[in-house]
Every structure is written in C-alpha cells, then in structure tokens.
N, C-alpha and C positions, 0 to 999 in steps of 0.2 A: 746080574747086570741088566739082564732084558727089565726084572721087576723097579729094578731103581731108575730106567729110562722111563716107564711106564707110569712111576708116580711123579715124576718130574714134568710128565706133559699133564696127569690128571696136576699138579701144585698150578701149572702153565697158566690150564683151561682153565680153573677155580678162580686164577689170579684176573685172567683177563675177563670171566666173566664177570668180577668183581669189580675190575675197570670201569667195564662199560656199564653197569649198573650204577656204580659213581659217577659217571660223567649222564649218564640220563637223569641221575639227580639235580644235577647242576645244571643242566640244561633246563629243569624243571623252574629249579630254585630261581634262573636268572629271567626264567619267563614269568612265572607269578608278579616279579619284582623291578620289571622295564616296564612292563604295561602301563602303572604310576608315572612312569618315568618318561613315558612317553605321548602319556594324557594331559600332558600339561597344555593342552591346544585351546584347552576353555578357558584360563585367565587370557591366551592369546584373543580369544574371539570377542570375550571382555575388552578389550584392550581396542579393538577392532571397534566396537560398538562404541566405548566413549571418546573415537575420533570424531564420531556424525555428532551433528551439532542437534541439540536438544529442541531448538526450534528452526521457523520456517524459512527460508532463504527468499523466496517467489512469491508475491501474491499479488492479486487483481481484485478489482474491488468496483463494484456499482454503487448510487447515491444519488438522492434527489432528497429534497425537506422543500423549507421553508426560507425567503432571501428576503434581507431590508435595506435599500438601499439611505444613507446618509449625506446626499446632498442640502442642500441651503437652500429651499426657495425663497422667492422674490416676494413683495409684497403682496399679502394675500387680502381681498377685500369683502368675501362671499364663505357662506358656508359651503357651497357647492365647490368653487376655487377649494375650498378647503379640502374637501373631500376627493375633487380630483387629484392634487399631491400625496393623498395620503393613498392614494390606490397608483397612484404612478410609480412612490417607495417601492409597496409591496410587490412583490412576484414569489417565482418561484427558481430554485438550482435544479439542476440535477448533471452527473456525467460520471466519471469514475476513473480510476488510477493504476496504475503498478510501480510495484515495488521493490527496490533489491537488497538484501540485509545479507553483506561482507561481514558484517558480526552483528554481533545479538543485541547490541543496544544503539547501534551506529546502520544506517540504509539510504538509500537514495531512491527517489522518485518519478514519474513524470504524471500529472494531473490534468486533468481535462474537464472543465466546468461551464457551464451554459447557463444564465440567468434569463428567465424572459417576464415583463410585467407590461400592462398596457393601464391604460386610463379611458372614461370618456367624459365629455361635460356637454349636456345637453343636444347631444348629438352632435352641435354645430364643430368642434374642437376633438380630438383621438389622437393618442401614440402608441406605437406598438414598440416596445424597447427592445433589442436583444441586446448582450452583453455574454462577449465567449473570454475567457481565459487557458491558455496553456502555457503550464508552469513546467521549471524542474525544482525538485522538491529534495530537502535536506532535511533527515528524519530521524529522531531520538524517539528509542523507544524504551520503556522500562517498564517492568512487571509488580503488582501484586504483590501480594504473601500468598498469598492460592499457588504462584506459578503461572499462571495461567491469561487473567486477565491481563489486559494491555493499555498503558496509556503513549497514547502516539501524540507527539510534537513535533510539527511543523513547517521549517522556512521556504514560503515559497519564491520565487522569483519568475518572469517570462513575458510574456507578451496578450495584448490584450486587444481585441478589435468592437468596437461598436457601431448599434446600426440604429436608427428611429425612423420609422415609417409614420409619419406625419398625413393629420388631414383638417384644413381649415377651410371650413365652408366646401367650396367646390374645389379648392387647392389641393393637389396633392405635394410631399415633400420628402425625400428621403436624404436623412442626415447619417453621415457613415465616418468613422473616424479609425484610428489603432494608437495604442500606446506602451508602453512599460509598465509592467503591476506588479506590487507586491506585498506579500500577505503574511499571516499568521494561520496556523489550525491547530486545534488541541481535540480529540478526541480519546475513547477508551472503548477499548472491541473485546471483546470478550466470545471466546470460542465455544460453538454447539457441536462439534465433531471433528475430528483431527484435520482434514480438509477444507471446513468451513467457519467462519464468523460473523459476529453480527458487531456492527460499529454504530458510534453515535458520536458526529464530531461540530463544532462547530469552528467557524473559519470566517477572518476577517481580510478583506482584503482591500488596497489603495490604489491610486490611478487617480488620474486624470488628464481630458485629450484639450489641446489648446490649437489644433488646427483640422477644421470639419470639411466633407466635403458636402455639398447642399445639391441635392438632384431636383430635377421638374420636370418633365414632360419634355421640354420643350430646350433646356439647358443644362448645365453644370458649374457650379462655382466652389474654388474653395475659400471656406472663411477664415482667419486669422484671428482666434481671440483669446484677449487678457486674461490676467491672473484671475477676476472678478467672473470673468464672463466664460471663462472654462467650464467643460461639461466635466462633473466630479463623478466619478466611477467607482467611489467607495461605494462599501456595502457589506454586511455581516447577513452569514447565512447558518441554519443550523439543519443537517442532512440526517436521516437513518440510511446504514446501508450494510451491502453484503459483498463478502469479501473471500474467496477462493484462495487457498493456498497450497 
C-alpha cells in the first residue's frame, strides 16, 4: 500500500514536472513568436512618415536684379533727351516675400518690392524715382522630373505708392502719388540644401496713378490728370534671389 501511494506521488511529481516543462515551452514558443507580432510599429512609423508632406510649407525669400520701366515718353528732340529717358526706364528692384503652401502645388504669398531709378540732364533737370509695391500673391508651384527644382507662378495684386523727387534749375519738386497694381511673375528656384534656395524670377507688373500730389517749399497741390497725362507705373524686372525654407 505504502509502495503504490509512493509511486503514485513519484507518477504525480514526473506528471507535474512534465507540466510545467510544457507550459515553459509554450511560454517559450509564444514569446519567440509575439515579438513579430508585436513589431509591426515600423510599417506604423512608415505610415507616420508619409503623413509629413515631402516639401516645404514656409519660406522667405530676399531679391534685388535688374527693373525697366515701360512708360511712353513724350516728344524727344536731343540725344541727350534721349538718353535721359532711357536712364529714367532703367533702375533697379529689390525686396523680398513669404510664403505659405496648404499644398504642394497651390500657396499664398505677401511680396514687398522697391524700384528706384534716377536720371540727370545736364545738371540743369534730375528725378529721383521710387516706386514701392506690396502685393498678396497667389502661387502655383510645380516641379521638374529631378523632384526638386521648382517653377513658381505668380498672381499678384495690392497696392502701390510713388514718389519723384524733382529738380529744375533752382526749383525743387516732390511728386507723390498711390494706386492699385498688378502683376505677373514666373520664376524657377532650385534648391542647394534642404533649408535653402536659390531662385531667378522675373515679374511684370501694371499701374498707373491719375491723381498726384505736387510739393514745394513753399506749397502743396494735388494734380488731377488724364488718361494721356497719367504717370504709367508699369515696368518688368528680373531678380536673383535667396530664399529660406
């Protein structure tokens, strides 16, 4: 009796340790095999990663080149006349923008651009022109085959103020005016580092003020003038510039 109690607890022991050896297995077996099962966090971080947008949402941008302005001059009689028109045209842009891109081929802008050009003719006659623009800007952007390079298009609209600092003979004269502009720009920027770019745009822009106001020393007047006799504030500029993102 005693010996058949005593194999029955060694059958017991054999039995349980035989348990618990299978259930350590399977404890084994389900750990090797959740691990998989529980790494699945890199298609998740994948997943993660192609939520962010592959390009730049923000950027700022500096620019200065080359401006010509497109007015009609009046009867010219002299080569000198002549040449002072044609140094009156020319000046120079510069100023710079930001930008915001809700998606990747569609952004908005606000722009800020400065012309200034002067002339002189024989001492006796000088203008010193400025000409400021600040636009909001509605921006189409689209890429390359590279990915990378950018062509930017343009609509600007906003407002425009001009100033001519006048001098005839002993006269001095300051003409100041403001109006509604608006323009075109087409450029293409192409990136030197994830951060930076380099752009090259050129941009046309319209206006013209039909009511001035004329300074002197001594006065103030404003002028009132026609279709013919409007100051025309067109002018095409072409800028390098650099652009932070």
């Amino acid at each position: 009796m005693i010996r058949s109690f005593a194999a029955c607890l060694l059958v017991l022991g054999m039995l349980g340790h035989s348990a618990s050896a299978q259930e350590a297995s399977i404890t084994e077996w389900r750990k090797d095999r959740e691990e998989p099962i529980d790494q699945p966090q890199k298609p998740a971080l994948r997943e993660k990663e192609a939520d962010q947008p592959d390009f730049a949402r923000w950027s700022f941008g500096l620019n200065g080149g080359y401006a010509y302005r497109l007015f009609r001059a009046g009867r010219i009689t002299s080569h000198d006349e002549q040449e002072y028109i044609k140094d009156l045209k020319s000046g120079i842009a510069f100023g710079g923008e930001v930008a915001y891109f809700p998606w990747k081929h569609v952004g908005f802008g606000v722009r800020y651009e400065m012309y200034k050009g002067k002339a002189n003719l024989d001492s006796a006659q000088s203008e010193k022109v400025t000409i400021q623009h600040l636009s909001g800007a509605l921006i189409h952007r689209s890429f390359l085959k590279n990915g990378k390079t950018a062509v930017l298009t343009s609509l600007l609209l906003g407002y425009q103020p001009y100033e001519n600092k006048s001098t005839v003979g002993a006269q001095q004269f300051t003409f100041s005016g403001k109006t509604m502009n608006w323009g075109v720009s087409v450029g293409i920027e192409q990136p030197i580092s994830p951060k930076l770019a380099l752009n090259l745009t050129g941009t046309a822009m319209m206006g013209a003020i039909y009511r001035l106001q004329r300074k002197t020393a001594f006065s103030t007047e404003t002028l009132h003038l026609s279709k013919d006799d409007s100051v025309d504030l067109s002018r095409f500029s072409v800028t390098l510039g650099i652009r932070f993102m």
